[in-house]
N, C-alpha and C positions, 0 to 999 in steps of 0.2 A: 419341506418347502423353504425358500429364500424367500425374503424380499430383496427387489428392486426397484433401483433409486430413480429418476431423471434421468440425474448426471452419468449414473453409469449404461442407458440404455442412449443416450445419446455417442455415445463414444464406439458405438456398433455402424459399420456401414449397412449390415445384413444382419438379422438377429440370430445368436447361435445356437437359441434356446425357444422350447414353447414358452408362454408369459399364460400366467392364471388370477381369476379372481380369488377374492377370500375364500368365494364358497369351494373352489378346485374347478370352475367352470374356465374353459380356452379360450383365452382373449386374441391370440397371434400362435400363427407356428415358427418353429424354428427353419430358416430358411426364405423370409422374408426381409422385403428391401425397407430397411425402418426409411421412410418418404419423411420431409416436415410434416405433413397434414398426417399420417401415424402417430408419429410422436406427439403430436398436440392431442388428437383422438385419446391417446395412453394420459394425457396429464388431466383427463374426467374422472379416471380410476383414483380413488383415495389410496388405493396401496394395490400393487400387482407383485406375483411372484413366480418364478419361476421352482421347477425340481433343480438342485444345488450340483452343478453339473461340475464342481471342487470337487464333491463329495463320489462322484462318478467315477470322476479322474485318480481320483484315487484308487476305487473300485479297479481301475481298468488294472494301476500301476501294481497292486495285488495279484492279478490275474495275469501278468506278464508275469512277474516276479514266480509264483505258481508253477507255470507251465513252463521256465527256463531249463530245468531240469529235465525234462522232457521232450524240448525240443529237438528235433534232430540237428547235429551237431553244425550239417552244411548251413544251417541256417544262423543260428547263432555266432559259432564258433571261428571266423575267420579274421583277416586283418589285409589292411594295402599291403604290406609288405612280402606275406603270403601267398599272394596271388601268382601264379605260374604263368607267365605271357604266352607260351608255347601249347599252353592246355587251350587256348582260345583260338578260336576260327573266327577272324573276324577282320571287316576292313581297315585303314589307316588310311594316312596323309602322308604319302611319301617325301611331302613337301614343307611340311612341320615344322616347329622351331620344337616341339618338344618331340625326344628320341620315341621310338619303335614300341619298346618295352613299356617307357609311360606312357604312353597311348591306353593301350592296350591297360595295362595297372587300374587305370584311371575308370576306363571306362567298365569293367568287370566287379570292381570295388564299388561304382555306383551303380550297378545291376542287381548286385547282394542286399544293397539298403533299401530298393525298391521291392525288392524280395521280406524285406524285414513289414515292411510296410504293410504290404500284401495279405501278408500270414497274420495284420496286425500286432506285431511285437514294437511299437509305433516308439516307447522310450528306447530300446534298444535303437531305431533307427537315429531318432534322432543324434543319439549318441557316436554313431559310425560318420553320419553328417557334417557332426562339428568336424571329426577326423581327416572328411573330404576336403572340408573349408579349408581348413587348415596346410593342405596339401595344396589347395590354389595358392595362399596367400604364399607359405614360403618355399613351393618348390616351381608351379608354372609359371608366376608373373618373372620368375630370374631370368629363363628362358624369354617369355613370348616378350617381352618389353624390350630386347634387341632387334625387334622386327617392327616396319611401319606397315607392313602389309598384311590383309584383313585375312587374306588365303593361308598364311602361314601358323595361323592360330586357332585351325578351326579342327574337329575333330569329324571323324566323317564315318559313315557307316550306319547303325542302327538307328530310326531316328528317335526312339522313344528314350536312347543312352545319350545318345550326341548332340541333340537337342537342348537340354535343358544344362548341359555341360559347355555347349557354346554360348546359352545365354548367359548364362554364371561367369565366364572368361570376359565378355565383350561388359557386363555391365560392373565388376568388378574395374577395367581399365576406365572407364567412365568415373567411376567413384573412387579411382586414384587420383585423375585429372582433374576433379572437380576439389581435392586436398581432403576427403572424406576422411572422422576419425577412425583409428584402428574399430571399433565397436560399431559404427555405420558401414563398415566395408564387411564385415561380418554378417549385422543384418543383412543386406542388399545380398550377400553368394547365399545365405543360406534362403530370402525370400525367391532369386533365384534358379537355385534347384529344386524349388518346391510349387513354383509357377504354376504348372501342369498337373500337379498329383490329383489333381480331382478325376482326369481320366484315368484314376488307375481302377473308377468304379464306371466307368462308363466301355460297351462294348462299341470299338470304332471300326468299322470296317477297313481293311486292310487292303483293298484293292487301289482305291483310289489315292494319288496323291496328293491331291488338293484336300486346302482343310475347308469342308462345305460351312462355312461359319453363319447360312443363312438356318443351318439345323438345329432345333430347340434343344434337342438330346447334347449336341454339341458342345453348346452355351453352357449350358448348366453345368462346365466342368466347372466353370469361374467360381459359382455358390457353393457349390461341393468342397473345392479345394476350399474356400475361406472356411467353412466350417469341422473340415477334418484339422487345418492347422491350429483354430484356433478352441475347441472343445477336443478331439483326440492325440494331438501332437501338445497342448496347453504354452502354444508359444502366443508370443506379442500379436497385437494390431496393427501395428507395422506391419510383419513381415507376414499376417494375413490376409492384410488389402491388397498384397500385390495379386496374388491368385485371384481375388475378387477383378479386381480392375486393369491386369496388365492387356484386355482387350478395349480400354476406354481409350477414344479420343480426344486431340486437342477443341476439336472443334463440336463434341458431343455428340457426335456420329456413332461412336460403340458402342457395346455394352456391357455388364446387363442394366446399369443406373442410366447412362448417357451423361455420364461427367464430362465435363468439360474443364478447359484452362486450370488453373492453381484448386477447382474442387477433388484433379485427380493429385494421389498423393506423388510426390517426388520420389519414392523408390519407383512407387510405377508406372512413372513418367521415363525413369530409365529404363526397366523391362519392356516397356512398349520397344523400345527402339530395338534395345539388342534383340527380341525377340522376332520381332519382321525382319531385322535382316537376315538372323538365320534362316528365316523361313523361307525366304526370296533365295538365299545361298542352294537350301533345298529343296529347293523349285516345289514348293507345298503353298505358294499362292498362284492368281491368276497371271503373274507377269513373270514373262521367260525371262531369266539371265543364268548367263554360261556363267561368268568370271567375276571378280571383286569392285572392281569398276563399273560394270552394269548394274549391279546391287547398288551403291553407291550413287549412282543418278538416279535409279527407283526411287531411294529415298528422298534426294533434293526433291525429285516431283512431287512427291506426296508432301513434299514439305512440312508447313507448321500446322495445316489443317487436320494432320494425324498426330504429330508430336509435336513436343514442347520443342520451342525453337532455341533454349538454353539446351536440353538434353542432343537433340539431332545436331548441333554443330559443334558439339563436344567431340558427339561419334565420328563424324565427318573430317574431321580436323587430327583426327587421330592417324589416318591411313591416309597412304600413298595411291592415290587416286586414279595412277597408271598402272593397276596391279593389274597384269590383265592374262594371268595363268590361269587356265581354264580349269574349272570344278573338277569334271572328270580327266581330267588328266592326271590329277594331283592323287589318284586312288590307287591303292593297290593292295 
C-alpha cells in the first residue's frame, strides 16, 4: 500500500485508483469523478492510500517483457516502412495532398498499434506511437500544409483508423498555428490518437452511423480511456484528460464532468474541435453535410457554446471556406 497525499489526489480529474483506509477498508473506486465536495470529504481521512499502481506498472512492463518472445511475430514484429500498400484493401482520398501509398502506410501502421493495444502489449504500443507521431510531424505536415482545403487532408475509409488519424492531423495544424512547442505538439498528436481508446473495451454496434452519445455504455469510453492512458499506458495528465474530456463543452453542456470555459483543459479544447469536425465530415452526427464548407458552417453555428472561441477560429481560419468538393466523391 501507498500513501496518498492532497496535492497529488487533487491533480486527478477521475481517480485512477481504489483509495483505502489504514484498516484496508474502501474509501472511493477507481473510476470516479474526484467532485470538490470528494476531495474535501477525503481531507477527514488522516492518511488514505491506495495499492502502488508504480509497482503494477511495472508488474505489467515484466509481463510484456515475458511474453515478447512469444508473441507472434505479426504482432510485435513490424515497422511503417514494412508495410506493403498492395497487401491492403482499403479505401483512400483520391483527392489527398498525401500520395496513395501513404495513405494506405499510415493508416495499416496505426491498425497494428491498436492491435498492440488489444492484445495489451500497451509499452510496445506506445513505442510504435511515438514512431506514428513522428511520421505526422516530419512527413504529413510537408505535404498537407500546401493545401488550405479541409477535404484534401482528410483520410477516409475505416472509421475506427481514419478517425482518430484525422483528429491527430486537424489538431496538430491547430497547434502549429497557435506557435506550440516541439513537446506540446507532440503531446497534443499523441493525446490525439489516443482520444478514443477507451472504445477499444467497449462493444459499439456497427450498424448505425451516428454516435448515440445520449448511451451510458457510450460515455463511459471518456473514463475508461483516461484511465488506461493514465494507469496502463503510464503517460501524463495532460495527455489523459483529453480522453476524459474531449466530449466537454464550452458552455458545460457535455460530459462526463460538465466542464465548462478555461475548467476544460486546452488540449481538449482543441480535440473537441477537430474531433466534431471529423465527425460531421463523417456524417457520424445528427447534421447532414456533403462537403468542407458545410462542415465548416456546422461549426460557426455551434459556435462558442460547444468550443472555445480562441480554438474554433484558429480551425476556421485555417481553410478555404469555398471548398466545396464533395465527400464522396473524393473516395475510391
Amino acid at each position: 500500500m501507498r500513501l496518498v497525499t492532497n496535492n497529488e489526489l487533487s491533480n486527478f480529474k477521475v481517480l485512477p485508483f481504489d483509495l483505502y483506509t489504514e484498516n484496508n477498508s474502501k474509501i472511493l473506486e477507481a473510476g470516479e469523478v474526484l467532485s470538490p465536495s470528494k476531495l474535501i470529504m477525503l481531507k477527514n481521512y488522516e492518511k488514505v492510500y491506495t495499492e502502488d499502481f508504480r509497482e503494477k506498472k511495472v508488474s505489467n512492463i515484466t509481463h510484456v517483457s515475458k511474453e515478447e518472445n512469444s508473441a507472434p511475430p505479426s504482432i510485435l514484429n513490424f515497422s511503417y516502412e514494412n508495410i506493403e500498400p498492395d497487401e491492403f484493401d482499403t479505401v483512400i482520398n483520391r483527392d489527398a495532398c498525401l500520395k496513395r501509398d501513404v495513405q494506405i502506410r499510415i493508416k495499416y501502421f496505426y491498425k497494428k498499434i491498436l492491435d498492440l493495444f488489444l492484445e495489451k502489449y500497451y509499452l510496445d504500443g506506445i513505442a510504435k506511437l511515438q514512431t506514428l507521431v513522428n511520421i505526422l510531424k516530419n512527413e504529413v505536415y510537408k505535404e498537407i500544409h500546401k493545401s488550405n482545403k479541409g477535404s484534401r487532408i482528410r483520410f477516409m475509409g475505416e472509421y475506427e483508423l481514419c478517425h482518430p488519424l484525422n483528429v491527430a492531423v486537424v489538431a496538430g495544424l491547430i497547434a502549429r498555428k497557435l506557435e506550440y512547442s516541439p513537446r506540446n505538439v507532440d503531446e497534443l498528436l499523441f493525446a490525439a490518437l489516443l482520444h478514443d481508446i477507451g472504445k477499444l473495451e467497449i462493444q459499439i454496434p456497427g450498424e448505425s452511423t451516428l454516435l448515440t452519445l445520449n448511451e451510458d455504455e457510450i460515455r463511459e469510453h471518456t473514463i475508461i480511456g483516461y484511465k488506461m492512458i493514465r494507469n496502463e499506458f503510464g503517460m501524463s495528465e495532460e495527455i489523459a484528460k483529453v480522453a476524459l474530456e474531449h466530449h466537454e463543452n464550452n458552455d458545460g453542456s457535455g460530459y462526463p464532468q460538465g466542464l465548462s470555459n478555461d475548467f476544460i483543459s486546452e488540449y481538449s479544447q482543441i480535440i473537441n474541435v477537430a474531433n466534431y469536425y471529423d465527425n460531421l465530415a463523417c456524417n457520424r452526427t445528427h447534421i447532414l453535410v456533403t462537403n468542407n464548407k458545410e462542415a465548416l458552417r456546422a461549426m460557426l453555428e455551434a459556435g462558442t457554446k460547444r468550443f472555445s472561441a480562441k480554438m474554433l477560429y484558429t480551425f476556421i481560419h485555417m481553410f478555404n471556406y469555398d471548398d466545396l468538393k464533395e465527400f464522396n466523391d473524393m473516395v475510391i
